[in-house]
C-alpha positions as CSV (number, residue, x, y, z in Angstrom):
1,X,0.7,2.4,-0.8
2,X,-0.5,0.7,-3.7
3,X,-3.5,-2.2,-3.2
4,X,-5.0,-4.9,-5.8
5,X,-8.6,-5.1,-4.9
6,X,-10.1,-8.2,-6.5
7,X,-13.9,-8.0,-6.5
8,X,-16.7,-8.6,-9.4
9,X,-19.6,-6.9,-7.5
10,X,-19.7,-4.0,-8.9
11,X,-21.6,-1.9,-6.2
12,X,-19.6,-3.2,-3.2
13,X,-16.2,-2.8,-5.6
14,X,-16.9,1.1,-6.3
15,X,-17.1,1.0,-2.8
16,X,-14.3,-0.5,-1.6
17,X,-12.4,1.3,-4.7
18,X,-14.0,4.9,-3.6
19,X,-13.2,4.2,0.2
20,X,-9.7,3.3,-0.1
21,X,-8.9,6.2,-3.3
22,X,-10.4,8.6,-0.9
23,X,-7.7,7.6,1.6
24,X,-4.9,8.1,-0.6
25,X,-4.3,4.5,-1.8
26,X,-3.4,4.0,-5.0
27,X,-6.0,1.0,-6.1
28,X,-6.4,-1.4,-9.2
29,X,-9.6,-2.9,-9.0
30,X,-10.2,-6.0,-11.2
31,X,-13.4,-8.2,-11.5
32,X,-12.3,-11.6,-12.4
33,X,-9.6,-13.9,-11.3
34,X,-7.6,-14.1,-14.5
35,X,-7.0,-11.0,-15.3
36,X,-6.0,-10.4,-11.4
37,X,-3.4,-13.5,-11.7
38,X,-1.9,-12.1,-15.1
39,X,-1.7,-8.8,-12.9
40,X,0.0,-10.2,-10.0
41,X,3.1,-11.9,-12.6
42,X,3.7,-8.1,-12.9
43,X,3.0,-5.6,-10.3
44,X,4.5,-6.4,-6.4
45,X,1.1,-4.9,-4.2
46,X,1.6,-3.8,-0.6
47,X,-1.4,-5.3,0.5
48,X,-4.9,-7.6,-1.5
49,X,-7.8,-7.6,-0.9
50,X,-9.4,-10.7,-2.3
51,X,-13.2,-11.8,-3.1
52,X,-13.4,-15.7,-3.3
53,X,-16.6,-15.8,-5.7
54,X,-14.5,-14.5,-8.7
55,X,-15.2,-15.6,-12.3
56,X,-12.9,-17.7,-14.3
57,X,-10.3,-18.2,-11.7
58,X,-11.8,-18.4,-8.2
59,X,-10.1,-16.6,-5.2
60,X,-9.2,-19.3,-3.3
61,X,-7.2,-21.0,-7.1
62,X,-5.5,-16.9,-7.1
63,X,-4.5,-17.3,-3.4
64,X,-2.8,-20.8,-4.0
65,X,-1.2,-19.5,-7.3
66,X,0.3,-16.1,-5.9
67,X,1.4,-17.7,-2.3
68,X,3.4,-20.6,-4.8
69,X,4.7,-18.1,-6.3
70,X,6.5,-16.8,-3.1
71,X,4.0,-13.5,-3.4
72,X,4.1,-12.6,0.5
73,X,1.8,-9.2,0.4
74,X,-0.8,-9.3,3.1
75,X,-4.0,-10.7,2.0
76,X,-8.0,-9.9,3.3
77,X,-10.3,-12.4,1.9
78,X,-14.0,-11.2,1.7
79,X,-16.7,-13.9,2.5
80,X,-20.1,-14.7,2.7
81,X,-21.4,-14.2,6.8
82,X,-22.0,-18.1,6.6
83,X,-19.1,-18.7,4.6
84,X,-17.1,-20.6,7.6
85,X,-15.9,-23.4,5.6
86,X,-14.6,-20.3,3.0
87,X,-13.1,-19.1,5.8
88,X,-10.9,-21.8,7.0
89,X,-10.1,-22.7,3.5
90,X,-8.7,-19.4,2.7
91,X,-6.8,-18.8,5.7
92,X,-5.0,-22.3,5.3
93,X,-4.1,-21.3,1.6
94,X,-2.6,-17.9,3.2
95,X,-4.8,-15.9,4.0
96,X,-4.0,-13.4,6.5
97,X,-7.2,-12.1,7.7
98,X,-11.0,-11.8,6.4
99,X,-14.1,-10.2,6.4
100,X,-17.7,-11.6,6.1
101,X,-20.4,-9.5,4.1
102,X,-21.4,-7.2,4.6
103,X,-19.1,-5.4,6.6
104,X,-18.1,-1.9,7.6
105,X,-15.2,0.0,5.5
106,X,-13.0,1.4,7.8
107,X,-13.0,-1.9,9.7
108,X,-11.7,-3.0,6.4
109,X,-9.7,0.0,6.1
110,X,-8.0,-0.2,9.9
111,X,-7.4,-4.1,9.0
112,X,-5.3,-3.1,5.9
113,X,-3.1,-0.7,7.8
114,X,-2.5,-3.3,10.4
115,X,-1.5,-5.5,8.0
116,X,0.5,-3.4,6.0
117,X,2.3,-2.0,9.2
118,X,3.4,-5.7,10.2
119,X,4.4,-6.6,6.7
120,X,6.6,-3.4,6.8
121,X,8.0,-4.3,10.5
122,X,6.0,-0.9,11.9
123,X,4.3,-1.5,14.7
124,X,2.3,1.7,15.1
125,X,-0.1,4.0,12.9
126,X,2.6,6.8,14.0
127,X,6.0,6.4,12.3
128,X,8.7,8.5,13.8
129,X,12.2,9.3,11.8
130,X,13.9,12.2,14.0
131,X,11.8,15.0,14.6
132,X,9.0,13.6,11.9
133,X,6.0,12.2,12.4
134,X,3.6,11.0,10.2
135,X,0.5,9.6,11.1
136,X,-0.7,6.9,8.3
137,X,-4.6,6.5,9.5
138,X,-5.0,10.6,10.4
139,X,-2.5,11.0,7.1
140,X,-0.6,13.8,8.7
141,X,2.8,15.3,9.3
142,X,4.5,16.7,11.8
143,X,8.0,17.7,12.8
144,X,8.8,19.4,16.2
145,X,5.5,19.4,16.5
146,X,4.6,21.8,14.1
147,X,2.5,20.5,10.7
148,X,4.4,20.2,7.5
149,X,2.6,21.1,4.6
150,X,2.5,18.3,1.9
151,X,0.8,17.7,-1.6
152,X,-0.5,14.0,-1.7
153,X,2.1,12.7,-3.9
154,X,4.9,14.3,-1.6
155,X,2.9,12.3,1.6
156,X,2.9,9.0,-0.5
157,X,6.2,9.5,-1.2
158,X,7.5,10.2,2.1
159,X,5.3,7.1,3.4
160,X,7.5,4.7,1.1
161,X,10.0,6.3,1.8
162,X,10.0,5.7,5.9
163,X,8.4,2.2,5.4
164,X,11.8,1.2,4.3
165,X,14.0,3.7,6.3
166,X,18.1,1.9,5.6
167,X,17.3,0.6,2.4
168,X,17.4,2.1,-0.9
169,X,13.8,2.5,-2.4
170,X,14.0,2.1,-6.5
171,X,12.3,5.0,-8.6
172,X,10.4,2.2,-10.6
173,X,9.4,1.2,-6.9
174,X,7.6,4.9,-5.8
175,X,6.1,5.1,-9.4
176,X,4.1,2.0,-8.6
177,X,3.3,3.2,-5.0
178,X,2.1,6.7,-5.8
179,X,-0.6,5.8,-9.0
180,X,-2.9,3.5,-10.4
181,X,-3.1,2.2,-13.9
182,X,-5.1,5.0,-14.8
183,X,-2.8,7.5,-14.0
184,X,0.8,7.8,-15.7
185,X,3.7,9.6,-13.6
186,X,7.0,9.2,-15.2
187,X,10.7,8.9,-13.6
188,X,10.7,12.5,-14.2
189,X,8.0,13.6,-12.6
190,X,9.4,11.4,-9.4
191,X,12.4,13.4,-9.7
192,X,10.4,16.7,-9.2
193,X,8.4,15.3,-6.3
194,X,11.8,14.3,-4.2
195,X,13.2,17.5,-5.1
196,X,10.1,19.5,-3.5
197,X,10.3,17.0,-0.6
198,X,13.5,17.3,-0.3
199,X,13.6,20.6,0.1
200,X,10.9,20.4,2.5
201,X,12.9,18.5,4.9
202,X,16.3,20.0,4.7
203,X,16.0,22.3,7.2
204,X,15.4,19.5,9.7
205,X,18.3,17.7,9.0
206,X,16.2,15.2,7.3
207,X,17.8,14.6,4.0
208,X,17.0,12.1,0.6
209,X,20.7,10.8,-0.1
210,X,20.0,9.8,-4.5
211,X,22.2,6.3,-5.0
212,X,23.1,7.0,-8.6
213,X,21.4,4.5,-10.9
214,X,19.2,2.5,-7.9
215,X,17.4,4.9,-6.3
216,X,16.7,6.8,-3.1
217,X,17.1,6.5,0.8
218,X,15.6,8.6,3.9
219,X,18.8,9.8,5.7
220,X,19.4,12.5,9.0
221,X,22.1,14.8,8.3
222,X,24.9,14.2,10.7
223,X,25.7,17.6,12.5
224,X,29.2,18.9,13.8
């Protein structure tokens, strides 16, 4: 899952950036509101999480522009503790949650999933497809009940893949989800990944069906 975190304090961005790399997000962190905006005309984010003090364009000016732009990923405003007004403000711009400094990072980290879960029409933490389970807050797999073994690009992978189980998910699509700016993975490389996972998977009639020039889509092999 890739985020857009939007915040020009530099200690409580490192953070916020460290917290959410260390749990496998994939994170562009930019300090100012401009550069966040020009950012947002190009990348589609799963979930933002938005300071309102920003320099040159202000959070609550980013909020209006990306939610008039029909930009519907889930967005946590961060506020000052007596920053009700900020508050109110931001939620009736679109908001869909917040968090007044200082606050504690897995609350902000729990939030995000819970977000990201409804915006994806998953209701739990747990995401079942057959005999799979993956767990996005422990970040585990399992099928019948035994642990599958998976690199961390083979987990992010799989995540896309079950968040939108029926629909074909474009390679252009995973390469955003699975790295940062500062990281370059190439439609190659995604090719390799699916072929590992795919292989992984197989044997439990869990298959990836390729749709020739669009993409990819989690299937269950139909037995008999």
């Amino acid at each position: 899952m890739r985020i857009l975190l939007v915040e020009d304090d530099e200690i409580l961005g490192d953070a916020i950036f460290r917290s959410l790399t260390k749990s496998h997000y994939a994170v562009d962190w930019l300090k100012d509101g401009h550069k966040a905006d020009l950012a947002l005309h190009e990348q589609i984010y799963d979930a933002i999480v938005l300071d309102i003090g920003l320099p040159h364009i202000s959070g609550f000016e980013l909020l209006k522009r990306l939610r008039a732009r029909n930009i519907h990923s889930p967005v946590i405003v961060l506020t000052a503790k007596e920053g009700l007004d900020d508050i109110v403000n931001a939620l009736d711009l679109g908001a869909d949650d917040y968090l007044s400094k200082p606050f504690k990072l897995p609350e902000l980290e729990a939030r995000l999933r819970a977000h990201i879960r409804r915006a994806n029409a998953i209701t739990s933490s747990l995401i079942e497809f057959g005999a799979l389970l993956l767990d996005t807050k422990e970040h585990t797999v399992t099928i019948d009940n035994k642990p599958l073994n998976l690199s961390q690009r083979e987990f992010n992978l799989l995540e896309s893949l079950l968040a939108k189980v029926g629909k074909v998910v474009g390679k252009e699509y995973l390469i955003e989800n699975l790295c940062a700016w500062d990281k370059e993975l190439g439609i190659n490389a995604i090719e390799v990944y699916i072929h590992r996972l795919r292989k992984k998977l197989e044997p439990y009639n869990i298959i990836i069906i390729t749709v020739r020039g669009l993409g990819y889509m989690l299937d269950k092999k139909i037995e008999g």
